[in-house]
N, C-alpha and C positions, 0 to 999 in steps of 0.2 A: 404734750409736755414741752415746757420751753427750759434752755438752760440760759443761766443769769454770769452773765461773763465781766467782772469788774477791771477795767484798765483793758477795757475791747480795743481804743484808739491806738492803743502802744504798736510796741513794734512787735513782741511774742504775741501778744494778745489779738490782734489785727490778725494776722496769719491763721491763729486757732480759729476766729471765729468765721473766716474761710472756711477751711476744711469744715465746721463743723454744718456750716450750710453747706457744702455739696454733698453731706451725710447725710442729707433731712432734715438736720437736726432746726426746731427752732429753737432762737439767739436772743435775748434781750441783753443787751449792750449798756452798763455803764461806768460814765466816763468821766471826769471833770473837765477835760480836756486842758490842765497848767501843762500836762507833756506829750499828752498825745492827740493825735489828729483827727478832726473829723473827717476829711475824706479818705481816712484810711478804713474804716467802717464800713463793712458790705451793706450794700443797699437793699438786701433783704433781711436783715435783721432791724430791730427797733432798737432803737438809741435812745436812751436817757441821758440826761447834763446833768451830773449833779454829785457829790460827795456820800462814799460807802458809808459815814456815819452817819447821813440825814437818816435817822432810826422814822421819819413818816415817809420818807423817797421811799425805802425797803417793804414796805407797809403795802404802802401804794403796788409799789412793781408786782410786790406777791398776791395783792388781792385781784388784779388786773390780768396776771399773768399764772398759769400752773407750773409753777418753778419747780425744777426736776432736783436740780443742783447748780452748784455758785462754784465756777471756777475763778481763782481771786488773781489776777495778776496788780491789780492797781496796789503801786508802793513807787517811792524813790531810789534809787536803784547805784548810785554814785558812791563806792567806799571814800574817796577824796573829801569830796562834800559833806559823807555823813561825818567824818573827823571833824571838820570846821564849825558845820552847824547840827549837832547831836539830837539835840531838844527836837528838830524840826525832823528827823527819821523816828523816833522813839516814839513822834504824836502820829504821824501819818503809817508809817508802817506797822506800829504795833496799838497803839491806844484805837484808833481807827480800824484797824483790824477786827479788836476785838467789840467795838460799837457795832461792827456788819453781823461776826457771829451771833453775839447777843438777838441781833432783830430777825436773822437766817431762822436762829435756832426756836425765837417765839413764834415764827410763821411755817413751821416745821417742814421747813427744810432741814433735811439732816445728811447731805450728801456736799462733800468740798473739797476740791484741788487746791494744791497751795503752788502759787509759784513759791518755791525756796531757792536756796541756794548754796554752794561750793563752802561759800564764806563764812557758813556756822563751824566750819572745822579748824577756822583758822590755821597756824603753822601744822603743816604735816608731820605727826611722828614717823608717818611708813607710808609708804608707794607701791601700787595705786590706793586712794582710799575709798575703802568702804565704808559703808553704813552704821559701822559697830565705832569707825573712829571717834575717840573725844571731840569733842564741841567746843571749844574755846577761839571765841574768834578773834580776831585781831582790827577790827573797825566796828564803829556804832552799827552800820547798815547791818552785817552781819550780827550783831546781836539783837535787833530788832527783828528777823527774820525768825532768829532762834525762838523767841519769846514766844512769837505766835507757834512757834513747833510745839512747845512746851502745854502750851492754853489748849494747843488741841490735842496732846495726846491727854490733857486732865479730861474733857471735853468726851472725850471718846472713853472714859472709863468710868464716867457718871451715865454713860450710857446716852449722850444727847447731841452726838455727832460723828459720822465717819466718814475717814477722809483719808487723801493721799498729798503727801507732802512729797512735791517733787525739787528735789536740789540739782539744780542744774550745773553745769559748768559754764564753759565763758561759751554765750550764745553768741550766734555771726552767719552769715549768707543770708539771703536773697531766692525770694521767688517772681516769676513772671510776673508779680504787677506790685508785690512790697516787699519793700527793703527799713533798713534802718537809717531814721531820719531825728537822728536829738540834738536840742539846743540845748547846750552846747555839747558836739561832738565829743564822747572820750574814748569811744570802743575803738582798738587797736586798727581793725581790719578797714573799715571806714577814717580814719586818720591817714595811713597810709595810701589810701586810691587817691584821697585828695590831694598825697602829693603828686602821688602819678597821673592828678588830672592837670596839677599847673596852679592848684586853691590853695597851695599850704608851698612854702621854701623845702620844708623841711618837716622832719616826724623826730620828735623830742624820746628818748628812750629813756625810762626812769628807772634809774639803777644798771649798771655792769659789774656789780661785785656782789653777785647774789651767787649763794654756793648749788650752782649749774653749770652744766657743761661748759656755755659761752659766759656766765655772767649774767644773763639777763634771765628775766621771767621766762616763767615754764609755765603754757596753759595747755587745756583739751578744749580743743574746740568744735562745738556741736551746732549744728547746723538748727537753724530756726524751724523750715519742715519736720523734722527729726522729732524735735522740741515739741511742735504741735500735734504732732502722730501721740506722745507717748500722753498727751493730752487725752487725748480721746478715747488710745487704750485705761487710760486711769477710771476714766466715765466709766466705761462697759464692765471694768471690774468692779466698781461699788454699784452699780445695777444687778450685777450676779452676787450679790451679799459680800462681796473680797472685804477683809477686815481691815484696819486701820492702817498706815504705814508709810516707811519713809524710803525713798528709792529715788537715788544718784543716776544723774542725766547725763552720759560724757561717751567721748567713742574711744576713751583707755588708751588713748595716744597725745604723748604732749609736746607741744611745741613753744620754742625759746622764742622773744621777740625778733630775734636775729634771721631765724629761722621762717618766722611767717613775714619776714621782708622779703629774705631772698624770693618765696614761693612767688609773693605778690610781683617780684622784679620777672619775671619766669613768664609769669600769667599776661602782663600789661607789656612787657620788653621796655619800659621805661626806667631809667635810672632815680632811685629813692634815695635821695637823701639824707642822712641822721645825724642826729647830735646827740648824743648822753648828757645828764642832768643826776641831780641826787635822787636816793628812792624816792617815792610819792609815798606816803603815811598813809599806813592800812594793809598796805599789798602783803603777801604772802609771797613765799619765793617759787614755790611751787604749786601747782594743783592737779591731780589726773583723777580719773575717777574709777573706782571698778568698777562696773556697769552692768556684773551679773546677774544682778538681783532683778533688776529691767526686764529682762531678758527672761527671768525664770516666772516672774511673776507679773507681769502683763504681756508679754510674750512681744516684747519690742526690741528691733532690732535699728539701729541706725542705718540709712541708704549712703548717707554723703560721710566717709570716710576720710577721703585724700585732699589733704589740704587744699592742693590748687585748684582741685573740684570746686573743693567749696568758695574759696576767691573767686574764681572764675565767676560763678554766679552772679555776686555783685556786682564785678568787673561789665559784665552784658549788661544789669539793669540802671547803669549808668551812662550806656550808650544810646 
């Protein structure tokens, strides 16, 4: 049995489909490649070029291939972006989405991970949030995200797909051969090295009057390993019949942008730069996650914890 990995080139997706070959597991990879990379793809997986909705691609893959399960990470992923250009997350993230289940579920595959995300919760009413929290997001991306929650949990009560919707927090670190690599750079952690490598003056900070400790955003930040472990644990639970469900990715520690400066200043001994700008439209002021449910119900624990840990990691595979 092979597993069908959509957005394999990305940066989460890449990593998973790592680990999932040093499991055995066999990979079929597909990619369009507008954002991700083809050498980021292990060379023992099979790679397909081509979009989740070509409904005869999916056809093909599945008649070609014993598809176990479709972990989907391929989507857009920019809250900024999705404000600007709405249309273009709502086609690709969710109309697209559900072209792949449609074709998954006639070719009876009925096993799927969802990359989700933080962002369906939109403004936090209470700290850390769980799983039970309202869903109201505050950017297109993140309702695009929700939409497919929504299709799958219908999906799963007509009895014609089961799956695990994984909402992650804000993903970041670096393993021995991938890291994150997007044009155009937004993720924080990666913004910052760059100025500590001498590629950037300065790190722009959007927003200082956010009601947090310093003013600025509050993230958890989870480690890209972490992210792909709880991958895998999700597999092995819908192979043991585990029922349908949504379960928050984060290590219930949050850090202000202020904060994941100093670490980075800590980690590299180089002096960062910043300048504050107005909020960026979309963001949230806070996000942390409870991440019990992980824990109880795939029985995943995060390795990488402490911030500068996880910097560090980057920090090395830049060297």
């Amino acid at each position: 049995m092979s597993i069908l990995i959509t957005g394999g080139a990305g940066y989460i997706g890449s990593v998973t489909v790592d680990l999932l070959i040093r499991q055995g597991e066999g990979v079929i990879v597909l990619d369009n490649l507008s954002r991700g990379h083809r050498e980021a793809v292990h060379p023992k997986s099979t790679f397909y070029q081509g979009e989740i909705s070509d409904t005869a691609l999916i056809n093909r893959i599945t008649a070609n291939h014993q598809i176990d399960a479709c972990i989907h990470f391929a989507a857009f992923a920019y809250v900024g972006e999705s404000v600007l250009e709405p249309q273009k997350y709502f086609q690709n993230n969710t109309a697209d989405a559900l072209a792949l289940l449609r074709a998954l579920m006639a070719n009876d595959v009925r096993r799927f991970i969802f990359s989700s995300t933080c962002a369906t919760y939109g403004e936090p009413q209470y700290m850390p949030l769980d799983e039970k929290h309202p869903q109201w997001p505050t950017s297109p991306y993140g309702w695009s995200k929700l939409m497919v929650e929504r299709m799958l949990a219908d999906f799963d009560v007509a009895d014609q797909m089961k799956f695990v919707a994984l909402r992650y927090f804000n993903a970041c670190g670096a393993t021995d051969n991938l890291s994150e690599n997007h044009h155009p750079e937004t993720h924080l952690i990666p913004l910052i090295l760059q100025v500590a490598q001498g590629e950037r003056s300065h790190l722009t900070i959007f927003g200082d009057d956010y009601n947090t400790p310093d003013g600025t955003a509050v993230r958890d930040y989870i480690h890209v390993s972490d992210l792909a472990n709880a991958h895998w644990l999700a597999l092995q639970y819908l192979r043991n019949n585990g029922r349908s469900d949504f379960v928050n990715l984060g290590t219930g520690h949050g850090h202000s942008v202020r904060e994941v400066v100093e670490s980075a200043r800590r980690v590299t001994g180089c002096e960062i730069s910043i300048q504050t700008t107005s909020r960026r439209a979309g963001d949230a002021s806070h996000l942390i996650a409870n991440a019990e449910k992980a824990k109880v119900l795939l029985d995943w624990q995060p390795e990488f914890v402490e911030l500068d840990e996880i910097i560090q990691t980057v920090w090395t595979s830049l060297k």
